[in-house]
N, C-alpha and C positions, 0 to 999 in steps of 0.2 A: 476159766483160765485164760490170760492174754497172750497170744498167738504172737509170738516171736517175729520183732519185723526185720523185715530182707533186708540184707546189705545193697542200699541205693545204688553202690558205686559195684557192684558183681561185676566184673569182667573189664570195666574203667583202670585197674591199677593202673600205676603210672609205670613205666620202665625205669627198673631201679638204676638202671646207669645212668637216667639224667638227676637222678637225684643227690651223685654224689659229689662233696663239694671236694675241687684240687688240694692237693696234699703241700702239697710246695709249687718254685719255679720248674722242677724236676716234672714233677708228677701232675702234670696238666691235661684232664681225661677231655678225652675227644666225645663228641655227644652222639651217638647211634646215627641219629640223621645224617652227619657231616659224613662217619664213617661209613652209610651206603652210599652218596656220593659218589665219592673216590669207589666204590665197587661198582660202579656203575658205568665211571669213565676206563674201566678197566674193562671188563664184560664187553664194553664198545672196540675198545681197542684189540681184546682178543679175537672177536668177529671178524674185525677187519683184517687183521692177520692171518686167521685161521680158515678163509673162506666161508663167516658166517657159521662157524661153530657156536656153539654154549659152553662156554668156562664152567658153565656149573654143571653141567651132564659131562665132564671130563673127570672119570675117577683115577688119572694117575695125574693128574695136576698136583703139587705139592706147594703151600703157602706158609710162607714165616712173618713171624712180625718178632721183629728180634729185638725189640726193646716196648714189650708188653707190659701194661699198667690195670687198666681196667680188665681190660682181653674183650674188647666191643667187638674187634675188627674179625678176632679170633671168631667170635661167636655169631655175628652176623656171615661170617662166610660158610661157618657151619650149617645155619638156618639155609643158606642159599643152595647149598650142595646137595642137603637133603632132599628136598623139592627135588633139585635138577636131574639126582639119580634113583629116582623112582624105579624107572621103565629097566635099568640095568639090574638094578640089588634091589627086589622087592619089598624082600624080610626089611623093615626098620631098623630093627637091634642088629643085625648083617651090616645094614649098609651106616648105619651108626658108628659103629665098630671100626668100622674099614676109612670111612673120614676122620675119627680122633687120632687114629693108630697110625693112618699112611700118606696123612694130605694134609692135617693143618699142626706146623709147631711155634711154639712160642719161644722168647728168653725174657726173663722180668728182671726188672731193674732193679727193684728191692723185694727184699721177702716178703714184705706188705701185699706189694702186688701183685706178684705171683701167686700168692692164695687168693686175691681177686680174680685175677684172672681164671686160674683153676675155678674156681666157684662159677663164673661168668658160662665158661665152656663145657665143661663138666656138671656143672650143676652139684659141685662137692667140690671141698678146699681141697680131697682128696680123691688122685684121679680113679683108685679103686676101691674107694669109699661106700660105705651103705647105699648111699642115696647117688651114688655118681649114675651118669647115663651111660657109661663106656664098661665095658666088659671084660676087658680082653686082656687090659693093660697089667703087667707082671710088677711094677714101682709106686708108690703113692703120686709122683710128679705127672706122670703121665706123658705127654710133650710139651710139656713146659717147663723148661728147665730153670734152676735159679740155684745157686752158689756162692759162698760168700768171694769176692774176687778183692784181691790185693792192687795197693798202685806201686809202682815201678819207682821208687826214689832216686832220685839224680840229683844231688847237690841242692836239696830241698825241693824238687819239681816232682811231679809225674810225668816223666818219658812218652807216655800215653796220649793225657788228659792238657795234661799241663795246672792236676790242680795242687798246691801248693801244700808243703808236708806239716804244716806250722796248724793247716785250719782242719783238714780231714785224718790224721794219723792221732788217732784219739782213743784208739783201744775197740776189743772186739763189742761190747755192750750199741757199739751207734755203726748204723750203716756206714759202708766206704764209698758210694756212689762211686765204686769202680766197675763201669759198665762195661760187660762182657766181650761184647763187640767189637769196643776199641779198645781192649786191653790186653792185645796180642799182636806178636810181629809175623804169625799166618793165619789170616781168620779163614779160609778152608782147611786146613787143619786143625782147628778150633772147631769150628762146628762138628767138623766127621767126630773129635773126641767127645763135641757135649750130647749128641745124637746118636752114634753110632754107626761109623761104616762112612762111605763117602755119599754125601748129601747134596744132590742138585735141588734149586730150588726155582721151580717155574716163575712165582713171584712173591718179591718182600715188599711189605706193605706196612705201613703203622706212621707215630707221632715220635718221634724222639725228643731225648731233652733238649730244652734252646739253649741253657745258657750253665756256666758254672759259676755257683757264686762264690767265689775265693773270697772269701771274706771281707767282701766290698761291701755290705749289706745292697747290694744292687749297683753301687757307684761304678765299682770296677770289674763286673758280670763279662764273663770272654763267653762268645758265642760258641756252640758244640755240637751244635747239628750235624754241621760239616762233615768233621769225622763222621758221623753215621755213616752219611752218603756217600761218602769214596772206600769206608769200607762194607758198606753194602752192594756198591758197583764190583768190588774185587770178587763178590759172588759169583759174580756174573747172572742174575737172573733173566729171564724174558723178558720179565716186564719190575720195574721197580718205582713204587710213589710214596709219595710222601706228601705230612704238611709238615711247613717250616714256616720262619720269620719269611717276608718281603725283604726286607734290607737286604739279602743275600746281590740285590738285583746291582747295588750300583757299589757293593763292596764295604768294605769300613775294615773294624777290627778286627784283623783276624780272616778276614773274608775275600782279600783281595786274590790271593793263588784260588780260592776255590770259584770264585765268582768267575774269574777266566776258564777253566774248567770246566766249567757249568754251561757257560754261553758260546763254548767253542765247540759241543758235543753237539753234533745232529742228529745223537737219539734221542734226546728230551724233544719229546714230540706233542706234549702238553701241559700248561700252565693255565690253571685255573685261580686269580687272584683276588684277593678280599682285599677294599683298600680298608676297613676297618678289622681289626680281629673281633671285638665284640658280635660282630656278626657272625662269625665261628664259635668262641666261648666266651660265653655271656660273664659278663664280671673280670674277666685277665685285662688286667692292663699290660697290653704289650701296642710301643708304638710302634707305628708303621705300616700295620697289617698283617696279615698272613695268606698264603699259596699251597695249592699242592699241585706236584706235576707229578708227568707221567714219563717215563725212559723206557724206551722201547729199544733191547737189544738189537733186533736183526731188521729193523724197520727206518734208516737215518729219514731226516725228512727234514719241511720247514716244522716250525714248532704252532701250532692253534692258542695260541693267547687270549684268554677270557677276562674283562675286566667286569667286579660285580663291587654292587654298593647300596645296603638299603632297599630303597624302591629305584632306583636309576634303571632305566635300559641296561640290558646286557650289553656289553660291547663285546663280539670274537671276531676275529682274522687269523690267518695263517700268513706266516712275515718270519724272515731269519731271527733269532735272536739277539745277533749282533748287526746292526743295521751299519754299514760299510764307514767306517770312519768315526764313528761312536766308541768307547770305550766301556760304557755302560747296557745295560738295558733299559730299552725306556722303556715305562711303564703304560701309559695309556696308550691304544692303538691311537685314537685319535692325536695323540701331541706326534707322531712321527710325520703324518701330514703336514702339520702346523710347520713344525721343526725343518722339515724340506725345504720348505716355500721360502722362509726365511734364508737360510743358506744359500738359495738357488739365485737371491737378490743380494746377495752380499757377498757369494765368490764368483757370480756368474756359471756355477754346477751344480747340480744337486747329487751325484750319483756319489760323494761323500759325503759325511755329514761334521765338515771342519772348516770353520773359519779361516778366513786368510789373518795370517800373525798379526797384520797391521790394525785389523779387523774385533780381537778378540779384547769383552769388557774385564772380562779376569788377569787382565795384566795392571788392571788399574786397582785392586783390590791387595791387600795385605795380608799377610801370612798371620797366625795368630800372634798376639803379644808383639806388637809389631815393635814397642816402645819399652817394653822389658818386666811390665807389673803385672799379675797376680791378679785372678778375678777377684781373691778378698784382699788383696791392697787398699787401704783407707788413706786417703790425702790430708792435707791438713783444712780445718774447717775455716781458717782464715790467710786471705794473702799477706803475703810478707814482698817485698822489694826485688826481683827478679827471679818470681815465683813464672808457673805457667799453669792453669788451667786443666784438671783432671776430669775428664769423666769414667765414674766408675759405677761399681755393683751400686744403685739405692740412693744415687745422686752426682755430685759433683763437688769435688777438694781441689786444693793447690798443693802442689811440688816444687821443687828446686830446679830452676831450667837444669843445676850441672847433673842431678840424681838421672834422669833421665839419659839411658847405656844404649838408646838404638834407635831407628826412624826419626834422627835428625832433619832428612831431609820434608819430614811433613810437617814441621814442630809450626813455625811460620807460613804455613800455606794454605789454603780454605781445603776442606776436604768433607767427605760423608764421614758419617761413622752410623756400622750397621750391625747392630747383635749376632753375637754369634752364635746364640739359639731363640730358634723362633718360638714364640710365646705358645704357650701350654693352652693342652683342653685336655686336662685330667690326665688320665687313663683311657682316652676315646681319642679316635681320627673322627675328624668332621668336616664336614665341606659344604658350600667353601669356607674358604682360611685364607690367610695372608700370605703364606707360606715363610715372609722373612717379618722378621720385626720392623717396627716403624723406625728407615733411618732419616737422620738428621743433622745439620750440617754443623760441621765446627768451624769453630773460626779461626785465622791463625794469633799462634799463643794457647792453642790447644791440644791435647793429645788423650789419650784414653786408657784404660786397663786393658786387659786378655780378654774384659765382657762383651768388649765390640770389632769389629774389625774396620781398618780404614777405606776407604775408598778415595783415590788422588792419587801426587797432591795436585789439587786444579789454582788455577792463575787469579781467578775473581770470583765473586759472592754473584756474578751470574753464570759462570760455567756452572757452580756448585749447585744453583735453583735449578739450572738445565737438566742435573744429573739427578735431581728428589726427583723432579718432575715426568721422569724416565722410570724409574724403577719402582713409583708410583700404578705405573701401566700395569694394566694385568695381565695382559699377553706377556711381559718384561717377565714378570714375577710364573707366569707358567715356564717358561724356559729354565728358569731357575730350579722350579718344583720337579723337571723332567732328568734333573741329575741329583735331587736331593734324596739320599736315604733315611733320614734322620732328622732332629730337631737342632742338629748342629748344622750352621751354613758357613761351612769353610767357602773357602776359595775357591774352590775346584767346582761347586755347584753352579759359578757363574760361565761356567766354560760354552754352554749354548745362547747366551747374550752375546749379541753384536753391540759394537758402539756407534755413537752418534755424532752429528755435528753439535755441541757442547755451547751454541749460540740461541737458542730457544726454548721453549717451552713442548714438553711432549702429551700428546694425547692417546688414547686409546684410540679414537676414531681415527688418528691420523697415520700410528703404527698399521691398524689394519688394512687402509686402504694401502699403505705402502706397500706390505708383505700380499697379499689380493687374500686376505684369509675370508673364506667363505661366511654365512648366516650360520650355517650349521656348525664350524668351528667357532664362533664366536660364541653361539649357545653356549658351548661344551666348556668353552672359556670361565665365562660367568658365572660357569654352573661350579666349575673347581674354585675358582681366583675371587676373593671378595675386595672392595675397596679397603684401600689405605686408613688409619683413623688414628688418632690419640696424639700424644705429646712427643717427648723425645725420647727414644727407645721401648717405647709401649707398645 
């Protein structure tokens, strides 16, 4: 008889939570590693508060993750607790009992993942199931709750959400992704109803959704983390983290009241940032990156900012969030140096970080559509007799000088023209990058669509070479990179560029020696900023 052979792989399984692939933009599962992490800068941080306590030998610690998809974080904290309360609750099935039942709750976003979740923590979709590990529980849910939740209609809106009654009011058969959390005008009286009794919660932890897609298929996606975290804060926990998009840092859609918010709190006492998301969740294309911090109720401070990339050095310091005169966060510790030193040569102070008016290149830049067309405006493919020169999406037409309804005053005058999204790398952040698109100058009798923005208008075909020959610099193009959220370069991102004398040619060597920027900030330069290269607007 042949002797049955062993399973090679006995005891190798994989952890089924990295196995599974995201459901949507909603439902983006965090992968076990990341989620201890974040338990790990918490663990630290409750030490440091607690006189060097253990969060996980604390049995009336209570943790939520109120918008639960896989339940990693659930379950990993469960893993931890057990361990830590050993020496208190000997019995296993005792101290088992006592952590599903009085320290760890959920709320799931959909009913999908609420039975994930259950199954993750529980080890049973149902929490007093055959096979569950918990005992005690008197409901199948256990503490994780899930409910079908309705949205709030207002003259086609969600009140709530803000998402739109045309794309989710669709009948009971398809989820409402009306999330629990934010679909209430008192979420502590919410929770005491979906829990029972009034419910402190030591700390909220987890991934919220990022984005709603109103039926943009992606184009017109409104950020929604937000909401979580202001009504996660209304909790008031000890301690509260999360991951979220980066962008949050210098604002955009949606983002601006909470981005002040954010950086004006001196309990967010840690930022830990990915400038790629893939290095978080492998395959998401989300640009930007992603962060998770840490808000420490009764602990204000400066905040510890970690920047992580790949194989790079770690970079951390501890530094205000809002750097005295900034309006954003800057993102690299390293570019706040850079960015001083500059400033310090250009208003004669450093202790803000703002240009003198006379001083600033964003007054020479144009607002979008400066000229009045349409990134899909097509010109005509041949001139006619007091036509003018288009450049647009995919090449270059002619118009009617009279069609053209605005930025007269550039129409005749030499000027840049610089895209106003910088050129793609997929679904991945990379570095270095360009950070702006290759601009290029026009001449006058020129003007452009909404795909570029101008820069002027300047007096001669050498001021104009002076001003490539500037933003060419990769120090120029880091300044830019330290207000940009996105792949869209408004105006606003030129706000930490200084100008120049507009009579020469600029070099990198010669920017730095100007500003006295270090070997070692130069490194760090080089390492973000790549050279310039291609045609016009490539």
């Amino acid at each position: 008889m042949i002797e049955p052979v062993s399973f090679a792989l006995r005891g190798r399984n994989p952890d089924v939570l990295t196995c599974i692939a995201n459901l949507s933009n909603d439902e983006v599962f965090t992968p076990p590693e990341f989620a201890n992490r974040m338990l790990d800068t918490l663990a630290q941080a409750w030490a440091e508060s607690n006189g060097g306590a253990d969060i996980w030998a604390n049995s009336s610690v209570r943790f939520m993750d109120p918008f639960t998809k896989s339940g990693v974080f659930l379950r990993e904290i469960a893993k931890r607790l057990i361990a830590g309360l050993e020496t208190e609750i000997p019995d296993l099935q005792t101290r088992v009992d006592h952590i599903l039942t009085q320290q760890i709750f959920g709320i799931g976003i959909t009913r999908l993942t609420s039975l994930l979740a259950r199954r993750s923590l529980y080890c049973s979709k149902h929490a007093k199931g055959e096979y569950s590990i918990a005992s005690s529980f008197q409901n199948e849910d256990g503490n994780i709750w899930f409910e079908r939740t309705e949205h709030r209609w207002i003259d086609g809106k969600c009140s709530f959400c803000g998402a739109g009654q045309n794309t989710l009011d669709r009948g009971y058969e398809f989820e409402t992704h009306a999330y629990a959390l934010i679909h209430t005008d008192d979420i502590k009286a919410r929770v005491a109803e979906l829990f029972g009794g009034q419910m402190q919660f030591d700390v909220i932890i987890g991934n919220p959704p990022y984005q709603l897609d109103d039926g943009g298929f992606g184009t017109s996606a409104a950020p929604i983390y937000n909401k979580f975290v202001e009504q996660a804060k209304k909790l008031e926990p000890r301690f509260l983290t999360m991951v979220i998009p980066s962008r949050w840092f210098a604002g955009g859609k949606g983002l601006d009241d909470f981005r002040e918010s954010m950086l004006s709190d001196n309990r967010l006492r840690s930022i830990d940032d990915f400038l790629s998301a893939s290095d978080v969740f492998p395959g998401v294309g989300l640009k930007g990156g992603v962060c998770y911090f840490l808000w420490d109720r009764d602990n204000p401070g400066l905040c510890k900012v970690t920047t992580r990339f790949q194989d790079w050095p770690i970079s951390t310091t501890s530094r205000p969030l809002l750097e005295p005169g900034a309006d954003i966060f800057i993102r690299f510790n390293e570019g706040v140096s850079i960015l001083k030193k500059v400033i310090a040569v250009e208003s004669g102070q450093s202790e803000t970080l703002t240009l003198p008016d006379d001083r600033r290149f964003d007054r020479l830049v144009s607002s979008a559509r400066l000229f009045g067309f349409r990134t899909f405006f097509k010109g005509k493919a041949t001139k006619s007799p007091g036509d003018v020169l288009i450049y647009q999406n995919g090449g270059k037409g002619y118009v009617p000088r009279d069609s053209v309804v605005s930025g007269a005053n550039f129409i005749d005058k030499w000027k840049l023209f610089a895209g106003y999204a910088a050129p793609g790398t997929g679904n991945k952040d990379s570095y270095p990058h360009r950070i702006i698109s290759t601009p290029f100058i026009g001449e006058p009798g020129s003007i452009s669509s909404e795909t570029y923005l101008s820069i002027g208008p300047l007096e001669t075909q050498g001021e104009a070479e002076s001003v490539l020959s500037y933003l060419s610099c990769r120090l120029v193009r880091l300044l830019i990179l330290l207000h940009k959220s996105s792949q869209h370069v408004t105006r606003k991102v030129y706000t930490f560029v200084p100008t120049q004398d507009w009579s020469k040619h600029y070099t990198d060597e010669e920017l730095y020696q100007k500003y006295g920027i270090s070997a070692e900030e130069i490194a760090f330069i080089e390492k973000v900023v790549r050279p310039l290269s291609g045609g016009n607007g490539e």
